[in-house]
C-alpha positions as CSV (number, residue, x, y, z in Angstrom):
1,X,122.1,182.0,83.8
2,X,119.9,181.1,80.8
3,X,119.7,177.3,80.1
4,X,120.0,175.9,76.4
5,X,118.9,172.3,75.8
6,X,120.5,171.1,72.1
7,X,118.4,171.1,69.6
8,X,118.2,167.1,69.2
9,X,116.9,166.9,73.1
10,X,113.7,169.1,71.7
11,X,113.2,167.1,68.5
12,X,114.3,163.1,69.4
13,X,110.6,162.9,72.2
14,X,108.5,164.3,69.1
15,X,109.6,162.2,66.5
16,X,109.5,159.0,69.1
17,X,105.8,160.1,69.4
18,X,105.3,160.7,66.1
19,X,106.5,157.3,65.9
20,X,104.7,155.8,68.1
21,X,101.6,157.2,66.8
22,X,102.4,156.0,63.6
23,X,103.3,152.3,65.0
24,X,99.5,152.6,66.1
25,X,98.0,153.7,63.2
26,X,99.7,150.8,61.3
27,X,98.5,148.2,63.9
28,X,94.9,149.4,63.8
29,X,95.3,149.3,60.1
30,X,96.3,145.9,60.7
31,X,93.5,144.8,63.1
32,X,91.2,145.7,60.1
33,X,92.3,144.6,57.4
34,X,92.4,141.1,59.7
35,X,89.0,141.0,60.6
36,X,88.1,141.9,57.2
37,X,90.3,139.0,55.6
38,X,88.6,136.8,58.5
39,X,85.0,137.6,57.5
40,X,85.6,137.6,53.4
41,X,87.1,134.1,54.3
42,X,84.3,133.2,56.4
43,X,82.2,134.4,53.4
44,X,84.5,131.9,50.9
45,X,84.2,128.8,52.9
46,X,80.4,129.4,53.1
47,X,79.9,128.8,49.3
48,X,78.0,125.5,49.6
49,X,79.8,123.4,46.7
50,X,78.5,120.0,47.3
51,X,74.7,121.5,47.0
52,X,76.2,123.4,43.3
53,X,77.7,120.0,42.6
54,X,74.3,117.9,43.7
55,X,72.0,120.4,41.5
56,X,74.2,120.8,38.7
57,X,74.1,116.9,38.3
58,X,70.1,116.8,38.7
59,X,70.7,114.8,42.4
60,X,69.2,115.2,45.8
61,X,70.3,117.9,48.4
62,X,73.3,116.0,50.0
63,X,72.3,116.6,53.2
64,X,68.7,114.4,53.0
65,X,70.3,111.4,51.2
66,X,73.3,109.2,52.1
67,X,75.2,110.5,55.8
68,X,73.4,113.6,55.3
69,X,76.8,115.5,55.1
70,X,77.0,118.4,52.8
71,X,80.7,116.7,52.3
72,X,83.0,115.7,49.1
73,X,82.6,112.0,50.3
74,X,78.4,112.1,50.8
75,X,78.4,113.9,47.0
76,X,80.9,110.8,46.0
77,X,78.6,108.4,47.3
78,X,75.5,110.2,46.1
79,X,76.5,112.0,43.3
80,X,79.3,110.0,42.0
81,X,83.3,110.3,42.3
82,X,83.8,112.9,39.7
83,X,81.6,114.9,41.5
84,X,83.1,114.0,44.7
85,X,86.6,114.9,43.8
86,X,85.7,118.2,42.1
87,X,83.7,119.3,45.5
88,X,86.8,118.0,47.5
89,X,89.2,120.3,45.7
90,X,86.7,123.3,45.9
91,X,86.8,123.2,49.1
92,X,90.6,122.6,49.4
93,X,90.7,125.4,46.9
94,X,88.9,127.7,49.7
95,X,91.3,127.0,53.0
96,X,94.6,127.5,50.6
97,X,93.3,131.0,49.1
98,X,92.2,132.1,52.3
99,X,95.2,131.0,54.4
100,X,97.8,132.9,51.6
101,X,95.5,136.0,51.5
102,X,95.8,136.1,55.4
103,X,99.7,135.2,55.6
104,X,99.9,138.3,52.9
105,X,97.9,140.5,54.7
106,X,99.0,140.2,58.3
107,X,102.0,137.2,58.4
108,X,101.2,133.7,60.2
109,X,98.7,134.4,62.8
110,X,96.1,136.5,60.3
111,X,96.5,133.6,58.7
112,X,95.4,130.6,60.6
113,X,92.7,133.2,61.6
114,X,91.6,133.3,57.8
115,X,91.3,129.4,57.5
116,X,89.6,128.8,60.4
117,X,87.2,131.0,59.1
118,X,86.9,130.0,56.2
119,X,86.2,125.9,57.8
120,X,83.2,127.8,60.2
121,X,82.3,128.9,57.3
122,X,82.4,125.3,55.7
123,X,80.5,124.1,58.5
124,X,77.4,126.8,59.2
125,X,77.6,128.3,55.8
126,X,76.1,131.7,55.6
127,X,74.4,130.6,52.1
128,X,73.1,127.4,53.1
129,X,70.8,127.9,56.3
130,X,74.3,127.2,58.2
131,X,73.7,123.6,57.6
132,X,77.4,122.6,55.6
133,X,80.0,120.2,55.5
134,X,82.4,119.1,58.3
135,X,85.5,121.3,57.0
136,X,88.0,119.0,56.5
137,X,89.2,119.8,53.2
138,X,89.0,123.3,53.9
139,X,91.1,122.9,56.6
140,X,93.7,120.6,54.7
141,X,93.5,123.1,52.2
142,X,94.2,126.0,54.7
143,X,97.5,124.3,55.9
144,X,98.6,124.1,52.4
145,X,98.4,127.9,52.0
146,X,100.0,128.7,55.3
147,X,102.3,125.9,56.1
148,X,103.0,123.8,52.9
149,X,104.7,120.7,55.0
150,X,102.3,120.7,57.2
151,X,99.2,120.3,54.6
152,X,101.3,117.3,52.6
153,X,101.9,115.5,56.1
154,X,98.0,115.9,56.7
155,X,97.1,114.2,53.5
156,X,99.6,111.9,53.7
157,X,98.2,111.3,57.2
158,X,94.5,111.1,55.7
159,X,95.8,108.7,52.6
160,X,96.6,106.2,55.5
161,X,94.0,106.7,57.6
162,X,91.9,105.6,54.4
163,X,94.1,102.8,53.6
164,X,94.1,101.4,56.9
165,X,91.0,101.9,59.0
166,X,89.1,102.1,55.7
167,X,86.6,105.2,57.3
168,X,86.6,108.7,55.7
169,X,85.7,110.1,58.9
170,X,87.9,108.6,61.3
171,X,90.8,109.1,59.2
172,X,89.8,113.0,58.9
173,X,89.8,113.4,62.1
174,X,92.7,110.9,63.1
175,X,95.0,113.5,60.3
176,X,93.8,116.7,61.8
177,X,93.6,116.0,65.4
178,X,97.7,114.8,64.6
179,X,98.6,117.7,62.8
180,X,97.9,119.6,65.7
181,X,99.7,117.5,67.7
182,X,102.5,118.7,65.3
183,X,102.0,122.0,65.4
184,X,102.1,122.5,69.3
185,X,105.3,120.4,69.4
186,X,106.8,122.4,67.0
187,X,105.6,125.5,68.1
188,X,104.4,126.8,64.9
189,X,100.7,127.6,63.7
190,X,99.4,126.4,66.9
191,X,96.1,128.6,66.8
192,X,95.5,126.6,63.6
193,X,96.3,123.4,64.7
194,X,94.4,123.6,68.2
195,X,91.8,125.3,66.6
196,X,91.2,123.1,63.8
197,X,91.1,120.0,65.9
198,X,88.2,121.2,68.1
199,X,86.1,122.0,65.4
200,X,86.6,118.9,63.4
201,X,85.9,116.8,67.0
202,X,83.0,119.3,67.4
203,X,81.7,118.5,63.8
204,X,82.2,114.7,64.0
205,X,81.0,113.9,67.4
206,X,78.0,112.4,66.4
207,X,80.1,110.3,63.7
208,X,82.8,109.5,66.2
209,X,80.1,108.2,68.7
210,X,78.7,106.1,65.8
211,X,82.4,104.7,65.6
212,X,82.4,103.7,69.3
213,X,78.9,102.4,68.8
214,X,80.2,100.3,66.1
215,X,77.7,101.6,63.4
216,X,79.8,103.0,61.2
217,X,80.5,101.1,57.6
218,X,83.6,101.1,56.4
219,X,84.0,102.3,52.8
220,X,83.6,99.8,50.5
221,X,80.2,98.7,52.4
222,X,78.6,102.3,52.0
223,X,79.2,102.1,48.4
224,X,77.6,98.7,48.5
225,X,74.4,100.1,50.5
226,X,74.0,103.1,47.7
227,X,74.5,101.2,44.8
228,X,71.4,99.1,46.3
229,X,69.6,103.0,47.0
């Protein structure tokens, strides 16, 4: 007695492994095209816009005068407040093009990958002897690009931080440190939010002990000491 199997019994197991194999090939694909988007971003953040903004005004490095921050507040203390706003939306620029090029290329997770980069970046830039900024803006910016809502409670949370504790750097990290907060609750762009918040402690830790030490001016008085500079 000769056995016939139906012909879809031969052909469903190749095409599932054909499948399969394909299902691979896409997620490889994807693993790329991620670590490329995280490394171009990393590349992005590491353009050192307060040094362009110092020398295309004629002033100092930021990082040997003022806080010695390579930051848009230091090049509005420094520099001046145009030049201070344009370096603080460059670098907001950067986290919002970063996190929508990862969110294209790989949803939600590539890209919170991309603007985290893109703040290391902001922080040990590639370009500047891996002596930058504190990546705050870039990560503001970030949340923009990937979670809109997120990015306007952040400044909002920042805007009153300013208004009410009257310190740049404790209301940076006062907005970032609750937008995580936020984001674990909520269960949504956690590995940004976590993330973000240890780097920005990480980058202000010698600025958050000067807080505790009570050294740090507010920012009406650090105007005052480099108007007298």
């Amino acid at each position: 007695m000769v056995f016939r199997a139906p012909l879809e019994a031969l052909i469903v197991p190749e095409s599932g492994s054909e499948t399969e194999n394909g299902r691979g090939c896409v997620s490889v694909v994807t693993l790329i095209l991620a670590a490329l988007a995280a490394g171009v971003s990393y590349l992005l953040g590491s353009i050192p816009s307060a040094l362009i903004a110092a020398r295309l005004a004629g002033r100092p490095d930021p990082r040997t005068v003022g806080t010695g921050n390579a930051g848009s507040t230091n090049v509005a203390l420094t520099v001046g407040p145009a030049a201070g706003v344009a370096v603080f939306l460059a670098d907001l620029l950067k986290g919002t093009v970063c996190g929508l090029a990862g969110l294209a290329i790989g949803g939600s997770l590539v890209g919170d990958l991309c603007v985290l980069a893109a703040a290391i970046g902001q922080i040990a830039p590639v370009f500047a002897n891996f002596r930058g900024g504190k990546g705050a803006a870039t990560t503001l910016g970030g949340y923009l690009g990937v979670a809109p809502a997120f990015g306007v409670l952040g400044l909002a949370c920042w805007g009153i931080g300013l208004v009410t504790i009257r310190r740049g750097v404790i209301s940076t990290v006062t907005a970032i440190v609750a937008l995580a907060i936020v984001t674990v609750v909520l269960g949504e762009h956690q590995l940004l939010g976590v993330g973000a918040a240890v780097l920005t402690l990480v980058a202000h830790r010698t600025h958050l002990a000067a807080w505790r030490r009570g050294e740090m001016p507010t920012i009406r008085e650090a105007l005052r000491d480099n108007r007298r500079q």
